[in-house]
C-alpha positions as a Markdown table, in Angstrom:
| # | Residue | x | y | z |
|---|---|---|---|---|
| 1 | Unk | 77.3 | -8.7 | 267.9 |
| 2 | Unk | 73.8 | -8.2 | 266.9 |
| 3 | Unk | 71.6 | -5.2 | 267.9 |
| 4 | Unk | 69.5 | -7.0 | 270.6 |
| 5 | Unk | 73.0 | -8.1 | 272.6 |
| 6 | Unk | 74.4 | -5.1 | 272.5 |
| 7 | Unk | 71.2 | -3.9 | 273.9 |
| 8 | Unk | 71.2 | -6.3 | 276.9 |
| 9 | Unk | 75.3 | -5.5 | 277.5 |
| 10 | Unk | 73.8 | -2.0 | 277.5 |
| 11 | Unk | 71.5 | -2.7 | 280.7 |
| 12 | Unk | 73.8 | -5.0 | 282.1 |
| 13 | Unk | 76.6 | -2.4 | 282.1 |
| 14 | Unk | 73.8 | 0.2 | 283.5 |
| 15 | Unk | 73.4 | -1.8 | 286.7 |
| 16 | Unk | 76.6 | -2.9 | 287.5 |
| 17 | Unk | 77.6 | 0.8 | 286.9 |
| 18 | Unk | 74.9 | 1.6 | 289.6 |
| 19 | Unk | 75.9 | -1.2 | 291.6 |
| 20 | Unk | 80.1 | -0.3 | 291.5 |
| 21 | Unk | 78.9 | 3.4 | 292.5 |
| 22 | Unk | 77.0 | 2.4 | 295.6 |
| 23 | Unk | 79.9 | 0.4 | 296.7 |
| 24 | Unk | 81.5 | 3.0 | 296.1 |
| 25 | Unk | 79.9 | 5.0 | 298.5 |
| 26 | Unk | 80.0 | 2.5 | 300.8 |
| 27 | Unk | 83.4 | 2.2 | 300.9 |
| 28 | Unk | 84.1 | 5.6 | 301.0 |
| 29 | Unk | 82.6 | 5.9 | 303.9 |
| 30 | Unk | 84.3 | 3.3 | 305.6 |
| 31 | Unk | 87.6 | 4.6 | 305.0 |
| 32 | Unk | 85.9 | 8.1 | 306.6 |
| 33 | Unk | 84.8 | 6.4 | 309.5 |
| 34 | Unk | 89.2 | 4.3 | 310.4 |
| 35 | Unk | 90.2 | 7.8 | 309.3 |
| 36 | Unk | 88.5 | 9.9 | 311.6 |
| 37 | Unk | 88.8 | 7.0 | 314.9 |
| 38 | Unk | 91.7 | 8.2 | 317.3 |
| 39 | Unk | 93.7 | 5.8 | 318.0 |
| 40 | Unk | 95.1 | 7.7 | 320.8 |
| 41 | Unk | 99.0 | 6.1 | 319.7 |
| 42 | Unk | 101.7 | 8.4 | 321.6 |
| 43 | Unk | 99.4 | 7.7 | 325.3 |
| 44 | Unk | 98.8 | 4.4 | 324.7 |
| 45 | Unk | 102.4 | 3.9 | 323.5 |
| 46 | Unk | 104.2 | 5.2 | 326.5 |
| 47 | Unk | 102.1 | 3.2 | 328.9 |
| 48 | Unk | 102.9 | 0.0 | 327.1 |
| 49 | Unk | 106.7 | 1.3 | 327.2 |
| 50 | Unk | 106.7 | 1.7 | 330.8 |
| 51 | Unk | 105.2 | -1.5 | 331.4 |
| 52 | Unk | 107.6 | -3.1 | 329.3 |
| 53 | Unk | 110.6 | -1.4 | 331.1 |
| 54 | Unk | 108.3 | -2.9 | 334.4 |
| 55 | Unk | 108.5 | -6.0 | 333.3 |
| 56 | Unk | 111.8 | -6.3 | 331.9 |
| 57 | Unk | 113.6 | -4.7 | 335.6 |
| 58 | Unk | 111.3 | -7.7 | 337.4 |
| 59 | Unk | 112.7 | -10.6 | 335.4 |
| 60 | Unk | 116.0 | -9.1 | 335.7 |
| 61 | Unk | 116.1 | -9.7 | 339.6 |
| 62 | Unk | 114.2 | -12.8 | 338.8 |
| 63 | Unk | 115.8 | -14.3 | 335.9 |
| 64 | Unk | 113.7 | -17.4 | 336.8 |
| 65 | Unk | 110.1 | -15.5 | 335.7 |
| 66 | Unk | 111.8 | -15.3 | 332.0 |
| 67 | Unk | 110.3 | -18.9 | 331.8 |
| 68 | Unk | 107.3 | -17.4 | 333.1 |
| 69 | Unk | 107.1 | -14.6 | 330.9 |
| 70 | Unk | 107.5 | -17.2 | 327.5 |
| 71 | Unk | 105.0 | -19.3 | 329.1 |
| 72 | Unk | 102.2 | -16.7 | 329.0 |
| 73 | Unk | 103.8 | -15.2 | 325.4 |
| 74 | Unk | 103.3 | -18.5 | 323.6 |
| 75 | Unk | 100.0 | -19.2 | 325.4 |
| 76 | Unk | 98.7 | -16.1 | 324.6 |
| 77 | Unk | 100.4 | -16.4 | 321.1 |
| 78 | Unk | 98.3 | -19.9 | 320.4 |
| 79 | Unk | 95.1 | -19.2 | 321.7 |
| 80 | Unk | 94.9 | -15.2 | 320.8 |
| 81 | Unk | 91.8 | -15.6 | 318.9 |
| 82 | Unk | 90.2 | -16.2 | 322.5 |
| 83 | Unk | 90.5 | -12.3 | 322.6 |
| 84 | Unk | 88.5 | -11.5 | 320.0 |
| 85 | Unk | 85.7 | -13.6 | 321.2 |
| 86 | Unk | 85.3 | -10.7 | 324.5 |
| 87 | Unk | 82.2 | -8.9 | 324.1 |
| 88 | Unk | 82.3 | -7.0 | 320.9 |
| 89 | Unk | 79.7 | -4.4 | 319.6 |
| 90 | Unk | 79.7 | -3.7 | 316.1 |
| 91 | Unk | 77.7 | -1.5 | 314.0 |
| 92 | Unk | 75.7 | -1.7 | 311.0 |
| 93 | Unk | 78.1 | -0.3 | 308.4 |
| 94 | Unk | 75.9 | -0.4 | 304.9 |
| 95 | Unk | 72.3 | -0.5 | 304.4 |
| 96 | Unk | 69.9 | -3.2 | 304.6 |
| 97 | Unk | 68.9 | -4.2 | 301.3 |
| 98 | Unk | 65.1 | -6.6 | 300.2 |
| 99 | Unk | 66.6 | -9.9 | 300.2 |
| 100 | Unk | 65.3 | -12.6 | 298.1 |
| 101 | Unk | 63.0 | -15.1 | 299.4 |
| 102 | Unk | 64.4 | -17.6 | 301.7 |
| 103 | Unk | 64.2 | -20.6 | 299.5 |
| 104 | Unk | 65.8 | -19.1 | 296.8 |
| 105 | Unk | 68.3 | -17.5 | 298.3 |
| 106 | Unk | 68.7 | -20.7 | 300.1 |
| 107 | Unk | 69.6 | -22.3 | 296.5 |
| 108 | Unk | 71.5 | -19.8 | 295.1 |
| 109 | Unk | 73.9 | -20.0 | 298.6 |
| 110 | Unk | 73.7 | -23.5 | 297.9 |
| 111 | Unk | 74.9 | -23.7 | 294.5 |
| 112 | Unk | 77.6 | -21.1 | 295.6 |
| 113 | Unk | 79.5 | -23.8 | 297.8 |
| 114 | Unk | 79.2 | -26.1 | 295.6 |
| 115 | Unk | 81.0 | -24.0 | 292.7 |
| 116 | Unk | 83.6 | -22.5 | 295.4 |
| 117 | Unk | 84.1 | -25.9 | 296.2 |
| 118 | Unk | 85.1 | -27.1 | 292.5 |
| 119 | Unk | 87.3 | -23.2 | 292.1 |
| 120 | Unk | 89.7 | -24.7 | 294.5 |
| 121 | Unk | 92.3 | -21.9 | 294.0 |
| 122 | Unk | 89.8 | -19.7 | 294.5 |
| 123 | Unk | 88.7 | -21.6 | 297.9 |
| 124 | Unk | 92.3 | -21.5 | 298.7 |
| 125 | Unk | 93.5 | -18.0 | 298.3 |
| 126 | Unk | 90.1 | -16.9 | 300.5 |
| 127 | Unk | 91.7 | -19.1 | 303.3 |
| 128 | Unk | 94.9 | -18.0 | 302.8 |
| 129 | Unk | 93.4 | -14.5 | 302.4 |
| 130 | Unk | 91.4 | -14.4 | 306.2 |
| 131 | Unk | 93.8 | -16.7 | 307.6 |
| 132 | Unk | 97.2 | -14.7 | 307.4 |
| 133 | Unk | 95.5 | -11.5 | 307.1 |
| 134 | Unk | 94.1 | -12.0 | 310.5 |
| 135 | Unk | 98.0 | -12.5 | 311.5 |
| 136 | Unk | 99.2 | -8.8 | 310.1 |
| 137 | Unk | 97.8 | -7.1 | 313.0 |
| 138 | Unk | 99.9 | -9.3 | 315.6 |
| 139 | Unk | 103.0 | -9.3 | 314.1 |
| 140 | Unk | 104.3 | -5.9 | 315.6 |
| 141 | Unk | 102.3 | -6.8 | 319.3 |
| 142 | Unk | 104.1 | -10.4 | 319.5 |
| 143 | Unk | 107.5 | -9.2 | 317.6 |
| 144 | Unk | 107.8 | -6.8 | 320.9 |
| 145 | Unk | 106.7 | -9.2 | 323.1 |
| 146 | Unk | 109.1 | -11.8 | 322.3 |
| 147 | Unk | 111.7 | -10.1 | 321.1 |
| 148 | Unk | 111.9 | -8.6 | 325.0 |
| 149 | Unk | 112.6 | -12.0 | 325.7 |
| 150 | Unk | 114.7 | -12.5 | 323.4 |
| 151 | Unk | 117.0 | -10.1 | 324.4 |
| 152 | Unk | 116.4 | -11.1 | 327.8 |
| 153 | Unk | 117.9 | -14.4 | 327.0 |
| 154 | Unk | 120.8 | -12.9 | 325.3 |
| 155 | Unk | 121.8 | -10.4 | 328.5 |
| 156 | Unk | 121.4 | -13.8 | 330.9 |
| 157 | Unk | 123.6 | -15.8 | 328.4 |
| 158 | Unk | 126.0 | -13.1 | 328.4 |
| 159 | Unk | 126.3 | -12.8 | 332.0 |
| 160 | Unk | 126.7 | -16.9 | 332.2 |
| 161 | Unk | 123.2 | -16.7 | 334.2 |
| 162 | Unk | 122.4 | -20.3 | 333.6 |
| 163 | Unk | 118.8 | -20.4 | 334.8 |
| 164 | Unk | 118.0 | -20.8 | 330.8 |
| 165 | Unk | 121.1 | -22.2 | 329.4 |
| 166 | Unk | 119.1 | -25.8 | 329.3 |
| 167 | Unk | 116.5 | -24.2 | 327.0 |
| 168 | Unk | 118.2 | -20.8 | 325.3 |
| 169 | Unk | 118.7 | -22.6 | 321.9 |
| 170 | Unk | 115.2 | -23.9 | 321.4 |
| 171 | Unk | 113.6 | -20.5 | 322.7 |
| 172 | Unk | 115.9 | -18.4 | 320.6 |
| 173 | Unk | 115.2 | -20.7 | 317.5 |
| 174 | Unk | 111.4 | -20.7 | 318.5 |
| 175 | Unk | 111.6 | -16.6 | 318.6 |
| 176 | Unk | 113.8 | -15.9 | 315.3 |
| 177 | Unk | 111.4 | -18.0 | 313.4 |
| 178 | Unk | 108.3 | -16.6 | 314.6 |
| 179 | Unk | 109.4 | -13.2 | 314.0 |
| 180 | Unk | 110.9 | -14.4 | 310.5 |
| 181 | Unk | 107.2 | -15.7 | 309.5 |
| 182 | Unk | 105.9 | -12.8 | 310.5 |
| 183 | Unk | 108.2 | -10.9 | 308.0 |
| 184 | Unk | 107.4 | -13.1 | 305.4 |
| 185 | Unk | 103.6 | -13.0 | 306.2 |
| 186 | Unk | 104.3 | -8.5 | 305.7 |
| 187 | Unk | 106.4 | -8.7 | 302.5 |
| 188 | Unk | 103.6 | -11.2 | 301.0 |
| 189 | Unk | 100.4 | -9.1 | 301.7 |
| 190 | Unk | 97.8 | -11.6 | 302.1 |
| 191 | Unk | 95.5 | -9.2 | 303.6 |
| 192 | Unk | 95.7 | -7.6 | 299.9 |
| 193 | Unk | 95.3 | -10.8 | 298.0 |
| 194 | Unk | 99.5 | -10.8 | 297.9 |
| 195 | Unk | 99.9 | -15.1 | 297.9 |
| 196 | Unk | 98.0 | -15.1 | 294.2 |
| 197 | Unk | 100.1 | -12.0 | 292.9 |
| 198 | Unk | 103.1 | -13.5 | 293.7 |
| 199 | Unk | 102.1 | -16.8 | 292.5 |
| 200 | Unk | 101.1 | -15.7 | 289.1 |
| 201 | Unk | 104.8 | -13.6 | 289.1 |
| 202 | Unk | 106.2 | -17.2 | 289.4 |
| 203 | Unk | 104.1 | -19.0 | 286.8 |
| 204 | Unk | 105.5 | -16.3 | 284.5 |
| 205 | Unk | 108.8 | -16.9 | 285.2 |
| 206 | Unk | 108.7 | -20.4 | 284.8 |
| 207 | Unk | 107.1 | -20.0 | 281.4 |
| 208 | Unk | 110.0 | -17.2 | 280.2 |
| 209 | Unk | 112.4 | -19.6 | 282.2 |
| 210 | Unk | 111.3 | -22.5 | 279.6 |
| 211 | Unk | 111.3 | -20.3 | 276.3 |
| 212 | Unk | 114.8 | -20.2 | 277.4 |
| 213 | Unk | 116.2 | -24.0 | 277.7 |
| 214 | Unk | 116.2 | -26.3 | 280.0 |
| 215 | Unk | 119.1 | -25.1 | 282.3 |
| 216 | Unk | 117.4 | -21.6 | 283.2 |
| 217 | Unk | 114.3 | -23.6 | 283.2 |
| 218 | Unk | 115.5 | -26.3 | 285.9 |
| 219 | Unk | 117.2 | -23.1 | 287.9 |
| 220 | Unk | 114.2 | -21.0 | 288.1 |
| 221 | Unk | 112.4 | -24.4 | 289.5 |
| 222 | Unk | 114.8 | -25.2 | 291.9 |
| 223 | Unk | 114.6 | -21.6 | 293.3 |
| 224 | Unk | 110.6 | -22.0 | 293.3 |
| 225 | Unk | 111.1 | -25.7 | 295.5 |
| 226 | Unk | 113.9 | -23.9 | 297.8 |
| 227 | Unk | 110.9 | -20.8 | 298.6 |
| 228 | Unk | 108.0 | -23.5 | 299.1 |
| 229 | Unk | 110.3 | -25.5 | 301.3 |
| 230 | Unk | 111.5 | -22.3 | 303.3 |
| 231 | Unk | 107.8 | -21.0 | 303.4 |
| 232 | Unk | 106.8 | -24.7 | 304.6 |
| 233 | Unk | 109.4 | -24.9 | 307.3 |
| 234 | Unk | 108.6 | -21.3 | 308.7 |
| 235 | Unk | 104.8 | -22.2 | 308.8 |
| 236 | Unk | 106.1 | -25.3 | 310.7 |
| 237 | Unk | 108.1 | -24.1 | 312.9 |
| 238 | Unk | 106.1 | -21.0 | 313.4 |
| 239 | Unk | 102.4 | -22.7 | 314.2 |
| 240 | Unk | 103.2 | -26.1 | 315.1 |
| 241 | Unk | 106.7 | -25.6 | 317.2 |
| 242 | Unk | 105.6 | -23.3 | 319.9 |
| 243 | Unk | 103.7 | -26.3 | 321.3 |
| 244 | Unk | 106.8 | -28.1 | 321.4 |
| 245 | Unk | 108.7 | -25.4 | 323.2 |
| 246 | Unk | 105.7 | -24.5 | 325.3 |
| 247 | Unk | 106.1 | -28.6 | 326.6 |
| 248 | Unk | 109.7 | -27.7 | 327.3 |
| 249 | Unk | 108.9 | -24.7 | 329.4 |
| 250 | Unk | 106.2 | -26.0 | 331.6 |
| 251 | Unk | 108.2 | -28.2 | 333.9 |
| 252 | Unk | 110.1 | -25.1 | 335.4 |
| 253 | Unk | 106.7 | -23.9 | 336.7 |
| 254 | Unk | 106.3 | -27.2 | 338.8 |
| 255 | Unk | 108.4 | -25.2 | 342.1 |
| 256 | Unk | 105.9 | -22.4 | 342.0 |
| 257 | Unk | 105.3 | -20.2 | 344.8 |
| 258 | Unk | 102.3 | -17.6 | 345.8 |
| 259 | Unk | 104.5 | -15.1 | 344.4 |
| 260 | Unk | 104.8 | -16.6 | 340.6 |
| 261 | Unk | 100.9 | -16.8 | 340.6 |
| 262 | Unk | 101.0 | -12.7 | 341.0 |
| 263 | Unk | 104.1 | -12.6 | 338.1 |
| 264 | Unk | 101.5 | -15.3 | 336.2 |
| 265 | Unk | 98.6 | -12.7 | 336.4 |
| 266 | Unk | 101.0 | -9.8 | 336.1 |
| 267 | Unk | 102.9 | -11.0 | 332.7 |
| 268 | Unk | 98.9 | -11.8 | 331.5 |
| 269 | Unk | 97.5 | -8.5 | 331.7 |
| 270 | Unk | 100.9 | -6.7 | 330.7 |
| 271 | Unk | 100.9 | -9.1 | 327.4 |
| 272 | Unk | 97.1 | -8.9 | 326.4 |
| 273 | Unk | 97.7 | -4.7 | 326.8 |
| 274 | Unk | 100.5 | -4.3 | 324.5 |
| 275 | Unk | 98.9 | -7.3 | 322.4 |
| 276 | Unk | 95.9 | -4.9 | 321.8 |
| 277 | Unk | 97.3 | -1.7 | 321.9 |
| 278 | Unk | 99.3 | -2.6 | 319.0 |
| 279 | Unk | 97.1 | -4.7 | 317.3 |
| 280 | Unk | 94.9 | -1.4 | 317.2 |
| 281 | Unk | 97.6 | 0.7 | 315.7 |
| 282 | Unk | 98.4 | -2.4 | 313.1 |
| 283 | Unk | 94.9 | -3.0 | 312.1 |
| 284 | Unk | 93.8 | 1.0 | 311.7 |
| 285 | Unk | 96.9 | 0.7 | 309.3 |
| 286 | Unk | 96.0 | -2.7 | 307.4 |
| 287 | Unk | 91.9 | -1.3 | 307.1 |
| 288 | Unk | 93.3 | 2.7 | 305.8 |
| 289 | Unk | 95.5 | 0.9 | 303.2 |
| 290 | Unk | 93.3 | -1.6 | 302.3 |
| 291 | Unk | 89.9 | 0.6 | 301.8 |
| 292 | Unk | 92.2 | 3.6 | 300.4 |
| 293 | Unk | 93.2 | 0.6 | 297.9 |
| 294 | Unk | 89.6 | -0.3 | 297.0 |
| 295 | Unk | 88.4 | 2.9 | 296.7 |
| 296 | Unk | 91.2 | 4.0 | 293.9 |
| 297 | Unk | 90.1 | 0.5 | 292.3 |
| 298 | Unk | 86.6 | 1.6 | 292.4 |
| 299 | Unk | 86.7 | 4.9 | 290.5 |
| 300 | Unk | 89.0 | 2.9 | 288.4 |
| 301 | Unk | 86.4 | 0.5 | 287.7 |
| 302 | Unk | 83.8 | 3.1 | 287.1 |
| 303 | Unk | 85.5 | 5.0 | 284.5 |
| 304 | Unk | 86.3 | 1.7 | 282.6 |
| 305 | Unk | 82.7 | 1.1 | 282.4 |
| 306 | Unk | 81.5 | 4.1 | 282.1 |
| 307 | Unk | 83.5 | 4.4 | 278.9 |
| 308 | Unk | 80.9 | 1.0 | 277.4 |
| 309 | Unk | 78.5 | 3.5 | 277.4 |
| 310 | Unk | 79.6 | 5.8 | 274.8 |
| 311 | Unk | 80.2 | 5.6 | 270.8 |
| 312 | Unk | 83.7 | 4.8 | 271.4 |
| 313 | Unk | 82.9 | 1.9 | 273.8 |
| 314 | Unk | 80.7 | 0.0 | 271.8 |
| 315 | Unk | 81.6 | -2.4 | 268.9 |
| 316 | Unk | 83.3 | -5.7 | 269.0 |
| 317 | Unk | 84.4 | -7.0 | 272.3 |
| 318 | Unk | 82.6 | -4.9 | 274.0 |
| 319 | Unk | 80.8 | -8.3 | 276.3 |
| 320 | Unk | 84.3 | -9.4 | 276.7 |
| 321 | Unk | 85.4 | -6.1 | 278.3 |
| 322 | Unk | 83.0 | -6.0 | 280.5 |
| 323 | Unk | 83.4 | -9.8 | 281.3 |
| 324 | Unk | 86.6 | -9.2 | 282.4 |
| 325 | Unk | 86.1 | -6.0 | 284.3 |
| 326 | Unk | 83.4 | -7.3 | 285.8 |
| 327 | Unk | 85.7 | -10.6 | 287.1 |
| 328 | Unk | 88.5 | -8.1 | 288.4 |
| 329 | Unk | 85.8 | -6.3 | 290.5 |
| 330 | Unk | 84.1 | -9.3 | 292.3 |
| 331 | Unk | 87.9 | -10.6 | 292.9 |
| 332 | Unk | 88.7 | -7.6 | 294.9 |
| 333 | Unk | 85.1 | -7.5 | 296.2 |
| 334 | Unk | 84.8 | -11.0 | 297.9 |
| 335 | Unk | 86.6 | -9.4 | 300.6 |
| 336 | Unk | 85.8 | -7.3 | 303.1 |
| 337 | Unk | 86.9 | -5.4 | 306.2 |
| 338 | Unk | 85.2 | -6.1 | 309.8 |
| 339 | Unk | 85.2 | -4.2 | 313.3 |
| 340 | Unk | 85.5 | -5.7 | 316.2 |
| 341 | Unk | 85.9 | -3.7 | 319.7 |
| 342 | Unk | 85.7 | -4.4 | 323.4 |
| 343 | Unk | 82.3 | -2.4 | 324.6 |
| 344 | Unk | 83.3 | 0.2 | 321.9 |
| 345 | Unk | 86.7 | 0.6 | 322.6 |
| 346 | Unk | 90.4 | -0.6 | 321.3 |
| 347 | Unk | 88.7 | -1.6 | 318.0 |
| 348 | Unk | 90.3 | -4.3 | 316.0 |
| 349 | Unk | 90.1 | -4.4 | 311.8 |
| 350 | Unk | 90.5 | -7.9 | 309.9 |
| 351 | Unk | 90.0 | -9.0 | 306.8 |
| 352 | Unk | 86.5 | -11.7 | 306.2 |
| 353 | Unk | 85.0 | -12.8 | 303.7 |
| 354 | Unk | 82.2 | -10.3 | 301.9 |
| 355 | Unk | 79.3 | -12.9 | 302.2 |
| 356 | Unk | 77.2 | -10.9 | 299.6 |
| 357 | Unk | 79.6 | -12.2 | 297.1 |
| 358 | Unk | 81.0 | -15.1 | 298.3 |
| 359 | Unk | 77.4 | -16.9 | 299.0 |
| 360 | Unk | 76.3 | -15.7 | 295.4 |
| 361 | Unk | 76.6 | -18.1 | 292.7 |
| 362 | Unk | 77.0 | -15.2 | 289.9 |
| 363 | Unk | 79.3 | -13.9 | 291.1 |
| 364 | Unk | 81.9 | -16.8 | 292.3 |
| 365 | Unk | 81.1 | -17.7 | 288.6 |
| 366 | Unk | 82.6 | -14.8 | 287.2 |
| 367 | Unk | 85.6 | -15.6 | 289.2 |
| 368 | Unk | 88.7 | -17.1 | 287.7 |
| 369 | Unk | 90.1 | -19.7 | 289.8 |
């Protein structure tokens, strides 16, 4: 490489050092900020316990408000997002920085699109990314909400109470798999871009499966077909089926009285509490583990490019190191973590895309995907 590249590598390397450190710092104090927000668990925790044990001695003496109880649990399961939408306040959590002028930026968000649009595994692993990280911090609130009614169902079917004999199957297959995608949706870590790692481990198992012959070859592919088809029927059943079982459900409320309106508003307010209480506890947990992850990354980062800097750093391939750390830091970077309370309180962490990066045309450049 001749004198006048490495010189330009040089101030290249210079201000993406400076620019990984004030992330950094950023993101340090981010993590500083989940770390030091009570969560106020054990209270919140018992009250949401007792209310539970409330709700579960009133649709014992009316095993008819079970029906009820799934109504509101798969309503409030399908339209959950409506929670969100309350009135939030968030808080300016980095500096305001000169932007560029509007037409240009204009351009360059432009031209962004437009290559995120032709990276189409890029595109998708970002909607996988937001999408089923915004699931992790329901999967404990709506695994105790329906798994009280599954085992509901189970003490009225053992005690031949056939109020839900008609639909126990369908609401006990609608529950297991539910609960089963939202296992799956934990052991895959989207929030932590989990999908592409364990795609890539399968793309190199089909390649040593094939250096191998054709019979471990067609085995590894047949187990790959059996986990897509399993994955695909859990997403089914999991997002489309509830509005089937939901249609099943709704004829039982057809007889209803003045007092199933009260048990209506009851289950409502009982659900969206232990929905949020837990979805607190879940989220502080996804956001510590997630900016605890960056911030390792980070000084990991930094000390790789710090060392382009020095004798030992520079020589050949020195523009294809940094290339490459450069692409693993904007992969991690496109994401970021937001806040979202109600008036201050029971604040809620999900993972969105980092529009500094993802509307930059540089950077989704530097992107493999």
């Amino acid at each position: 490489m001749a004198p006048t590249d490495q010189g330009t590598v040089t101030e290249d390397v210079s201000a993406f050092f400076q620019e990984v450190s004030e992330e950094l710092a950023q993101q340090e104090g981010l993590l500083k900020r989940v770390l030091n927000e009570g969560d106020h668990r054990l209270p919140r925790s018992i009250i949401s316990l007792g209310l539970l044990m409330m709700i579960s001695a009133v649709i014992i003496t009316r095993p008819g408000s079970l029906h009820i109880w799934l109504i509101v649990a798969l309503l409030l399961y399908s339209y959950n997002f409506v929670i969100l939408l309350l009135p939030t306040t968030t808080g300016k959590t980095r500096p305001r920085k000169k932007t560029a002028p509007r037409r240009e930026d204009a351009d360059h968000r432009w031209l962004a699109i437009k290559l995120l649009a032709r990276k189409r595994k890029l595109a998708i692993e970002v909607g996988l990314t937001v999408f089923l990280g915004g699931m992790i911090p329901l999967t404990l609130s709506f695994t105790i909400i329906l798994g009280l009614a599954l085992c509901l169902l189970t003490y009225f079917l053992l005690f031949s109470i056939a109020i839900v004999d008609s639909v126990a199957l369908l609401v006990v297959v609608q529950v297991l798999l539910i609960i089963t995608f939202y296992a799956l949706i934990i052991i895959l870590h989207p929030q932590s871009q989990g999908i592409t790692l364990f795609a890539r481990a399968w793309k190199v198992r089909i390649r040593t499966a094939r250096s191998k012959g054709w019979a471990a070859t067609t085995m590894v592919l047949m187990l790959a077909m059996g986990l897509v088809t399993a994955t695909a029927i859990l997403f089914v059943g999991a997002l489309i089926l509830p509005g089937v079982t939901l249609a099943s459900l709704l004829p039982s409320l057809s007889h209803m009285i003045l007092d199933d309106i009260f048990i209506i508003a009851l289950f409502l307010a009982v659900q969206i509490w232990v929905m949020r209480n837990f979805q607190v506890f879940t989220s502080r947990r996804m956001a510590i583990t997630i900016l605890s992850s960056k911030v390792g990354k980070l000084n990991e980062i930094l000390t790789r490019t710090e060392v382009l800097n020095i004798p030992e750093g520079i020589g050949p391939g020195r523009e294809e190191r940094f290339q490459a750390i450069r692409s693993e830091y904007y992969a991690m970077m496109v994401y970021d973590v937001i806040r979202l309370d109600f008036f201050g309180r029971a604040p809620v962490y999900l993972v969105a895309p980092r529009l500094k990066y993802i509307l930059d045309d540089n950077v989704i450049a530097q992107i493999p995907g």
